[in-house]
C-alpha positions, 0 to 999 in steps of 0.5 A, spaced: 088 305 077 084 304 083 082 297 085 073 297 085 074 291 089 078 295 095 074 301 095 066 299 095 062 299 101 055 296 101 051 298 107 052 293 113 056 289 108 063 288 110 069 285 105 075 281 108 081 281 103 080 274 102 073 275 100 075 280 095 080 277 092 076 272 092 070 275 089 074 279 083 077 272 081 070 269 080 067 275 076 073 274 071 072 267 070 065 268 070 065 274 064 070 269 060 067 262 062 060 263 062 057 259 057 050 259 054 044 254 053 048 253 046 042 249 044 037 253 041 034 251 033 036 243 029 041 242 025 045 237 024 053 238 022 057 232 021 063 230 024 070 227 023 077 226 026 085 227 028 091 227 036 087 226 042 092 230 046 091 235 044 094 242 049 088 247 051 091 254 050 093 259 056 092 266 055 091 273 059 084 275 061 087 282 063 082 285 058 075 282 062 077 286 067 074 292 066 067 288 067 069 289 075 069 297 075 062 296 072 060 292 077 061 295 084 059 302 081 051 299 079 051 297 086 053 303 088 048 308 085 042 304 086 042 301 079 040 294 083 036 289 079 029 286 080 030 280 076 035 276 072 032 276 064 035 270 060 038 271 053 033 269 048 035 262 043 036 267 037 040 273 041 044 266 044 045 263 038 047 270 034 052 272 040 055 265 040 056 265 033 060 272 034 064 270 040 067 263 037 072 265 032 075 268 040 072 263 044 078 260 046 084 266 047 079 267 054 079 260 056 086 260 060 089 266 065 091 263 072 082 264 075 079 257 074 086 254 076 086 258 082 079 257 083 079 250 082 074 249 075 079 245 071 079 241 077 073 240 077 071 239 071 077 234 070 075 230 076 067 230 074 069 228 067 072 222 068 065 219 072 062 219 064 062 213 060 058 209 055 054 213 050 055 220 052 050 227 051 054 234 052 050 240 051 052 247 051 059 244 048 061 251 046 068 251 042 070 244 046 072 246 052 071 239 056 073 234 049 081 233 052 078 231 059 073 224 057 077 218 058 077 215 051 077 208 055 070 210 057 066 212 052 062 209 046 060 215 043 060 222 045 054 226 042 055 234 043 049 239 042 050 247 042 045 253 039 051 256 036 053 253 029 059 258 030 061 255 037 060 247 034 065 249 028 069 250 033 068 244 037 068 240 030 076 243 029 077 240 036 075 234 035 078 233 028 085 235 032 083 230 038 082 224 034 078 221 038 076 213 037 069 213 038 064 216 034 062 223 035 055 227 032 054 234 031 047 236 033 045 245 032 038 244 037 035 246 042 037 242 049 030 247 053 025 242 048 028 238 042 033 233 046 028 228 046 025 228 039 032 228 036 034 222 041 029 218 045 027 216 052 032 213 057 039 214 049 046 215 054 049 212 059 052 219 061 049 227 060 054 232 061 053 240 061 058 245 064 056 252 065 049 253 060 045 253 065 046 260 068 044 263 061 037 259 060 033 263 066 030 259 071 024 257 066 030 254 061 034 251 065 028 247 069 026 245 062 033 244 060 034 238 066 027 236 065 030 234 057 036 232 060 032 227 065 028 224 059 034 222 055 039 219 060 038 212 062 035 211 069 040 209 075 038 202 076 041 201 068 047 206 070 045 213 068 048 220 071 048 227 069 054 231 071 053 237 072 058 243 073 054 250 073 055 258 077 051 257 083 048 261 088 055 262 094 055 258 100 058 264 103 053 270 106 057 276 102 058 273 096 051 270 096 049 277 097 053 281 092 052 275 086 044 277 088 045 286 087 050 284 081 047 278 078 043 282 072 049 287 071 055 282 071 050 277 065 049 284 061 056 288 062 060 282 060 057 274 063 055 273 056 047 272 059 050 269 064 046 270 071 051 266 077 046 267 082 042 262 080 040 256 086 042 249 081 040 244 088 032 248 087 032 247 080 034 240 080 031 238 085 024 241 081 024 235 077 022 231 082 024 224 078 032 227 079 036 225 085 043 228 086 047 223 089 053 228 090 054 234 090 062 239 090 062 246 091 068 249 089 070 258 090 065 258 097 060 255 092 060 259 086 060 253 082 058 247 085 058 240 080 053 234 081 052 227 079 045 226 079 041 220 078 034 218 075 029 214 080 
């Protein structure tokens, strides 16, 4: 079959052989990575535990790539969107609940190794510590990668009942030695109700973001920004998120596709957004570090509360 990343033109854009490889892996990841905001509505699952090394699985993502064909073909017929619409809490939370059970068989293939994700969330993690907050956990993808000897308690949030079941099956196989908490809520408004100003020593979200729009992922820093403890008593959010590219081209595919790419297989997640802006929107939030991986289509970042 014909490549869509090889034969498409965009006027006065021109595609190398690297940039379309490179592009083409960053889609695939995007349509089977992107997590949602999963942190809408409150309740509250209890957790247990049992084997911290635990193996994640690997397998084809050849099945996400008919995404790539839907893609090139919007940009050419004119079908550009105008704005970015996030998912709702309700279409999050049912679509999550949907995807959990098959989650994890998408979790693998030869793109986020090769785009550098699972160095990056290995690397941002080992800087968590103490009394830890996960939002948008998902299934767990993250929960093999906290060094135990580093953490109190971990305290994972997601919208999804569906997806936190699945984290809870993770962690009962994992066997962690410190505390673990289940919370179904929303991280765009209820994390501080539920758990106080300045609670954890360290926030984590990877990949939520995207999928909360502009307004919600504001909201859903600020949230983050109440509860984490302030720099002088040793507070950090880690943050690894889809991002606008670095990369002029990139930048401006992610641009014309980004609506496209969250509708026709992103899960709701829009991967041109400007996470520096947004964070730097809070106005209390400073980013102390700041890694960009795949020409910046996904950067990670330590921030600190002034």
């Amino acid at each position: 079959s014909i490549n869509p990343m090889r034969t498409m033109k965009i006027p006065c854009l021109r595609w190398s052989g690297n940039l379309q490889r490179l592009l083409q892996l960053a889609l695939t990841f995007i349509s089977v990575f992107s997590k949602v905001g999963h942190c809408y509505s409150i309740d509250r699952l209890k957790s247990s535990s049992s084997n911290w090394d635990y193996a994640t699985k690997t397998t084809n993502v050849s099945n996400r790539r008919g995404v790539l064909s839907i893609l090139p073909s919007a940009v050419i017929a004119g079908n550009l969107p105008t704005s970015c619409s996030a998912l709702s809490p309700n279409e999050a939370s049912e679509a999550y609940d949907q995807y959990a059970k098959n989650y994890n068989d998408l979790d693998g293939g030869v793109a986020p190794s090769l785009l550098g994700i699972d160095e990056a969330r290995t690397k941002m993690l080992s800087q968590a510590k103490g009394n830890v907050l996960e939002i948008g956990v998902g299934t767990g993808l993250n929960l093999d990668r906290y060094n135990p000897a580093q953490i109190s308690s971990l305290t994972l949030v997601d919208i999804s009942e569906g997806m936190l079941q699945e984290a809870k099956a993770r962690i009962e196989y994992l066997n962690p030695p410190f505390k673990v908490t289940f919370y179904q809520a929303d991280a765009t408004s209820q994390l501080v109700d539920l758990f106080g100003m300045n609670a954890f020593d360290t926030v984590v979200d990877t990949f939520s973001l995207c999928v909360m729009g502009n307004d919600g992922a504001k909201k859903c820093i600020q949230q983050l920004n109440e509860v984490v403890k302030s720099e002088t008593d040793g507070g950090r959010v880690l943050l690894l998120e889809n991002s606008r590219s670095s990369n002029g081209a990139l930048g401006l595919y992610q641009d014309l596709t980004a609506q496209t790419a969250a509708s026709a297989g992103g899960k709701g997640c829009v991967y041109n957004q400007n996470v520096v802006q947004l964070i730097n929107s809070i106005g209390t939030l400073e980013i102390k570090a700041e890694e960009a991986y795949a020409a910046g289509l996904f950067r990670s970042f330590a921030c600190a509360k002034k």
